[in-house]
C-alpha positions as YAML, in Angstrom:
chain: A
units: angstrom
residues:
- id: 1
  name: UNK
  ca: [15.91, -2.27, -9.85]
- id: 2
  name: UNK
  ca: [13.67, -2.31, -6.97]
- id: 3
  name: UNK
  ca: [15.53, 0.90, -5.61]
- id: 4
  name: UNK
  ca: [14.87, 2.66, -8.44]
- id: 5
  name: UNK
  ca: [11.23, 1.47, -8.75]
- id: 6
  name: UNK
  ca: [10.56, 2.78, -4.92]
- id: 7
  name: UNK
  ca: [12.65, 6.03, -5.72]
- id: 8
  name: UNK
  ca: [10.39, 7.00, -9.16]
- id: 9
  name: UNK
  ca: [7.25, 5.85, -7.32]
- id: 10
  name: UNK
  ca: [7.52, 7.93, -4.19]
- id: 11
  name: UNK
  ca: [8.82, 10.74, -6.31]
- id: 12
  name: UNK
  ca: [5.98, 10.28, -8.43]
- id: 13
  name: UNK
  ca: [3.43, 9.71, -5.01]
- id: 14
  name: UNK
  ca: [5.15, 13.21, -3.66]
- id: 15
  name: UNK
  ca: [4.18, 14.64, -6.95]
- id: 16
  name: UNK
  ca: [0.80, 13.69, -6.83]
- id: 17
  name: UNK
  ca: [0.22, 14.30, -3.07]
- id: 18
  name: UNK
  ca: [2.15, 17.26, -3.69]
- id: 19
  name: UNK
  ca: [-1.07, 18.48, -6.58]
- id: 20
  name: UNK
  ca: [-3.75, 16.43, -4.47]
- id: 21
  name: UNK
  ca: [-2.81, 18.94, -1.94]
- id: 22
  name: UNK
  ca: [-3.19, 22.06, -3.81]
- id: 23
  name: UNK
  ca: [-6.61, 21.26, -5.30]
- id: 24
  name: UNK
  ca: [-7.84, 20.18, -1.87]
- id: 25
  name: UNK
  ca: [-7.26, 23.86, -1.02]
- id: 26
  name: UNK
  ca: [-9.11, 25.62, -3.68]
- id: 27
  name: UNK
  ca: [-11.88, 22.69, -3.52]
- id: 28
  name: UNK
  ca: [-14.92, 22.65, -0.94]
- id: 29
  name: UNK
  ca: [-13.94, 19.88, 1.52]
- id: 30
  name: UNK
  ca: [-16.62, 17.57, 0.85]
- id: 31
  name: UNK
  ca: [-15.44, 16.92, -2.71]
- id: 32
  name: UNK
  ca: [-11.64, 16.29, -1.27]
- id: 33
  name: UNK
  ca: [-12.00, 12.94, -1.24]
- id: 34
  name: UNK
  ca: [-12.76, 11.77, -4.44]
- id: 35
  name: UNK
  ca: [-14.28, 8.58, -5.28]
- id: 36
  name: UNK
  ca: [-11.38, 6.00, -6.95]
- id: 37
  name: UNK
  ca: [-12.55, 3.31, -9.23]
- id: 38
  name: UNK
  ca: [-10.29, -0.06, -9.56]
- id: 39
  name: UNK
  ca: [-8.82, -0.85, -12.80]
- id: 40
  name: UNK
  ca: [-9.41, -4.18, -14.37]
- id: 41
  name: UNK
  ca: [-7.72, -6.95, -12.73]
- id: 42
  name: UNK
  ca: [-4.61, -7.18, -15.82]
- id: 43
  name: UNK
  ca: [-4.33, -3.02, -16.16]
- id: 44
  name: UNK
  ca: [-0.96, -2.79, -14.27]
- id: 45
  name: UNK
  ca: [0.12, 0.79, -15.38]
- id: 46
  name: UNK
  ca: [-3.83, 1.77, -14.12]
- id: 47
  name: UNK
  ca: [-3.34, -0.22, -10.99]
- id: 48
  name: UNK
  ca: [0.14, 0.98, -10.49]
- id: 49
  name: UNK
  ca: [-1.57, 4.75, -10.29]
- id: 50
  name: UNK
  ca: [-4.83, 3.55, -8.25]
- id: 51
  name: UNK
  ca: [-2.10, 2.13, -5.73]
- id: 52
  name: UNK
  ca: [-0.82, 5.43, -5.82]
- id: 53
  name: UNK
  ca: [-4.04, 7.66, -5.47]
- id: 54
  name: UNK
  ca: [-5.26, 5.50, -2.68]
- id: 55
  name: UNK
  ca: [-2.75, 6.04, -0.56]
- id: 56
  name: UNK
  ca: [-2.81, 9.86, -1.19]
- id: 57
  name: UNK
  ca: [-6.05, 9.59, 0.18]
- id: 58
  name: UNK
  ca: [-5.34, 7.33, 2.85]
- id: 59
  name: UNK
  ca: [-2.28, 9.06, 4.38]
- id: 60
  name: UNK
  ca: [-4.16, 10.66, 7.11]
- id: 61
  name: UNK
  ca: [-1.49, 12.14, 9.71]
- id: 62
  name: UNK
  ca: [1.39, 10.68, 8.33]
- id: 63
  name: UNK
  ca: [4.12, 13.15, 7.06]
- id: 64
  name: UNK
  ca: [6.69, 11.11, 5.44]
- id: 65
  name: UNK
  ca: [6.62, 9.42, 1.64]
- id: 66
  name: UNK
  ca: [4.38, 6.17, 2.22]
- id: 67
  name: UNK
  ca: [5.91, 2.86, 1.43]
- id: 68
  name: UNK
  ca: [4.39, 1.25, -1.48]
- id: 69
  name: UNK
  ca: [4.29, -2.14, -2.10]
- id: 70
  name: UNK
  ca: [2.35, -3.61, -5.46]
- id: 71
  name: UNK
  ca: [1.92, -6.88, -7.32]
- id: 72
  name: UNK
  ca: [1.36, -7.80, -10.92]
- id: 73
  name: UNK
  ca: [-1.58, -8.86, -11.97]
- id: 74
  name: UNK
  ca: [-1.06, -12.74, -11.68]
- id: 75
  name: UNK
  ca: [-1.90, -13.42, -15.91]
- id: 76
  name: UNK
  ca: [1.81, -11.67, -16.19]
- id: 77
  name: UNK
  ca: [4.47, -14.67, -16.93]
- id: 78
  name: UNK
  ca: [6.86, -13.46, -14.09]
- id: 79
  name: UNK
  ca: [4.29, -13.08, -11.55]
- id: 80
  name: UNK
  ca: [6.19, -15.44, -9.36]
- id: 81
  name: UNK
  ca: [9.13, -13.98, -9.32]
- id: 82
  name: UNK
  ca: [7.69, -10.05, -8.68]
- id: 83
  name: UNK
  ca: [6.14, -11.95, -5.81]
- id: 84
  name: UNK
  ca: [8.99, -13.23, -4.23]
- id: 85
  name: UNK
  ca: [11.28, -10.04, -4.97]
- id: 86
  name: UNK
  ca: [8.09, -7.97, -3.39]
- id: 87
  name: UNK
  ca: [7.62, -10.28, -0.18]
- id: 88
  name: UNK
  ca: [11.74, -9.80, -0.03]
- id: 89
  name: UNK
  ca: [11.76, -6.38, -0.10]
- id: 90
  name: UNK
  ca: [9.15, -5.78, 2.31]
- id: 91
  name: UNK
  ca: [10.55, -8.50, 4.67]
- id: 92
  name: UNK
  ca: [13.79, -6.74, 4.89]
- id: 93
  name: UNK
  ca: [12.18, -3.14, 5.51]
- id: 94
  name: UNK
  ca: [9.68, -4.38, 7.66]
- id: 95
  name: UNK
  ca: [12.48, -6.43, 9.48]
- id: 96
  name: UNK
  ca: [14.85, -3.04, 9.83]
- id: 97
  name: UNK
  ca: [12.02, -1.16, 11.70]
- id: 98
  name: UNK
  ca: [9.57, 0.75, 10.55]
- id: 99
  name: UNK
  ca: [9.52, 4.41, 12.41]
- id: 100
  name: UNK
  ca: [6.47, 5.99, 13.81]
- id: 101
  name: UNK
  ca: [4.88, 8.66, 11.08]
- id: 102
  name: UNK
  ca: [5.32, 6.18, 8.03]
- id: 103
  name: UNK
  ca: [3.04, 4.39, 5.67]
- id: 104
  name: UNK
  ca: [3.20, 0.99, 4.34]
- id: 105
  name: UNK
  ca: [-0.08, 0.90, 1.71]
- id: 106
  name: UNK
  ca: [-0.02, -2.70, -0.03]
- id: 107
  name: UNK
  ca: [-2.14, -3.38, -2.98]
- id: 108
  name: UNK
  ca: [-2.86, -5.42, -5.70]
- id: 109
  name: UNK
  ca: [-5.65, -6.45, -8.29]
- id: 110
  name: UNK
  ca: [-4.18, -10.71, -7.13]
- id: 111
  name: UNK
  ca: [-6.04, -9.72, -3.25]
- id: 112
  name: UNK
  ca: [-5.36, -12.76, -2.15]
- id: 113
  name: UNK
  ca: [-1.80, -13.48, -3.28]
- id: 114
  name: UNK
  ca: [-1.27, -10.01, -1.54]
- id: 115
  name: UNK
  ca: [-2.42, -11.11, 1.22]
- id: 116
  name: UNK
  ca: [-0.57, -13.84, 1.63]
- id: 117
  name: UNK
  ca: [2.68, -11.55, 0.80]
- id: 118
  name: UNK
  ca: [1.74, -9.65, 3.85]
- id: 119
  name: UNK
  ca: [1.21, -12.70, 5.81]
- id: 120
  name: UNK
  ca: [4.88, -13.55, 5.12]
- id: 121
  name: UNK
  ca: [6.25, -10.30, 5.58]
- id: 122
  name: UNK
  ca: [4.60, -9.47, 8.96]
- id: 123
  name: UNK
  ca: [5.29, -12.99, 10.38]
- id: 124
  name: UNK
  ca: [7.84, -12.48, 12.59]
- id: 125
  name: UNK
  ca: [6.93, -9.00, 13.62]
- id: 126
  name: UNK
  ca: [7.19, -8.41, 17.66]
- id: 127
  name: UNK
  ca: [3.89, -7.02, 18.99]
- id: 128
  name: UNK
  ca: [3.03, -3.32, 19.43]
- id: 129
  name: UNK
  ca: [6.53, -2.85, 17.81]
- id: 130
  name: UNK
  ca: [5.02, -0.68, 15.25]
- id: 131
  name: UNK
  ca: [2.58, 1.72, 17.12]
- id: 132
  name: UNK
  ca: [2.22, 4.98, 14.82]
- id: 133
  name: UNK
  ca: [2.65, 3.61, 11.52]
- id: 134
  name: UNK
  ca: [-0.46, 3.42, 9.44]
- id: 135
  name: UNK
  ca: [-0.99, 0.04, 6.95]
- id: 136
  name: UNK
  ca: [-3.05, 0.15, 4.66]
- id: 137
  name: UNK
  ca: [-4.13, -2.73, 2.46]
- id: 138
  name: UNK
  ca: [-5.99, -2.51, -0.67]
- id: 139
  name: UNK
  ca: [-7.94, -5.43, -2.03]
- id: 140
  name: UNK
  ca: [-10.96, -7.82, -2.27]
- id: 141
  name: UNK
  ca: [-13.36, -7.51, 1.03]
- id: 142
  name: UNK
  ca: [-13.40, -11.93, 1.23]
- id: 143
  name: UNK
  ca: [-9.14, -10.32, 2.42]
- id: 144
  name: UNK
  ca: [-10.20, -8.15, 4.98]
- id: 145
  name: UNK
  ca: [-10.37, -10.22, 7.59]
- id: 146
  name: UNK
  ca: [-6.65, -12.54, 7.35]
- id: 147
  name: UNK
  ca: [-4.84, -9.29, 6.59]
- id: 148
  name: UNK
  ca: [-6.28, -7.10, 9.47]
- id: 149
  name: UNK
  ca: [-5.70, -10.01, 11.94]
- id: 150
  name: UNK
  ca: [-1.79, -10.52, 10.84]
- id: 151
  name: UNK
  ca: [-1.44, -6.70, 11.14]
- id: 152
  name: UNK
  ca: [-3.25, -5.70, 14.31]
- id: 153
  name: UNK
  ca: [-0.70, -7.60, 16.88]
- id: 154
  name: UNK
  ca: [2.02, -5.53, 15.48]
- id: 155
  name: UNK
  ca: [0.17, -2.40, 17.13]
- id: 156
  name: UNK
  ca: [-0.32, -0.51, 13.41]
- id: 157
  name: UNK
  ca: [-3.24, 1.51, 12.40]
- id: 158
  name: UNK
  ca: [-4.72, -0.81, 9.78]
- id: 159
  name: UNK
  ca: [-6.78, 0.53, 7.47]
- id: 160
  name: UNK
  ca: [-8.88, -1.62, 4.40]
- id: 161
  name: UNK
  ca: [-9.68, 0.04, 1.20]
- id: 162
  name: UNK
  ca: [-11.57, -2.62, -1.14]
- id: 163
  name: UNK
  ca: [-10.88, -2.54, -4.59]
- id: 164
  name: UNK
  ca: [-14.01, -1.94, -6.54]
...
């Protein structure tokens, strides 16, 4: 299930980036980067596509289909287990080596919960073993902080988008 959930969301991020790429060329540069406005904290189809739109806009150099990692909004009933199968499947792709030129973009109306995912799933990360890939972390600003100091070691570009 989770497979498929990366496959139709990159697919669907290529699709978009693919669009976001066109319009940037016909539009004046200053109105390129667009302005996105956080869904409420229990819309997870309109969090699910603000995930999505800020890492369009966050991709910077990086070439290849970003990694996206999301969580439920913690009112739904399985929010524990989406956590755990999230902080899972970002442990083991994390753990396999993330190349140069990628994208890991977390994000999450629960900021905090997120943050501790990330926490988990960069734990055991060797320093400056991931120079050239770009993290980006979407969330509350009281976040900013933990999540950029778990990241940084690991030699990433970290970049903090606050949800608002």
């Amino acid at each position: 299930m989770n497979t498929t959930m990366r496959a139709m969301l990159i697919a669907s991020l290529a699709l978009s980036f693919t669009a976001c790429k066109k319009e940037e060329a016909v539009a004046p540069a200053d109105q390129a980067q667009q302005a996105l406005v956080a869904p409420a904290k229990d819309d997870d189809a309109g969090w699910k596509k603000y995930l999505q739109a800020v890492a369009v806009q966050n991709m910077g150099n990086v070439t290849n289909s970003p990694f996206l990692y999301y969580l439920a909004p913690e009112s739904d009933p399985e929010f524990q287990a989406k956590f755990e199968r999230q902080t899972e499947s970002a442990t083991q792709a994390v753990a396999r080596g993330v190349q140069p030129g990628n994208m890991l973009a977390f994000g999450s109306s629960a900021s905090s919960k997120m943050a501790d995912m990330i926490g988990m799933v960069f734990k055991d990360v060797s320093a400056d073993s991931m120079k050239g890939v770009r993290v980006v972390f979407i969330g509350d600003a009281a976040d900013n902080a933990r999540v950029q100091s778990i990241v940084q070691p690991t030699g990433a570009e970290y970049v903090f988008v606050e949800a608002k």
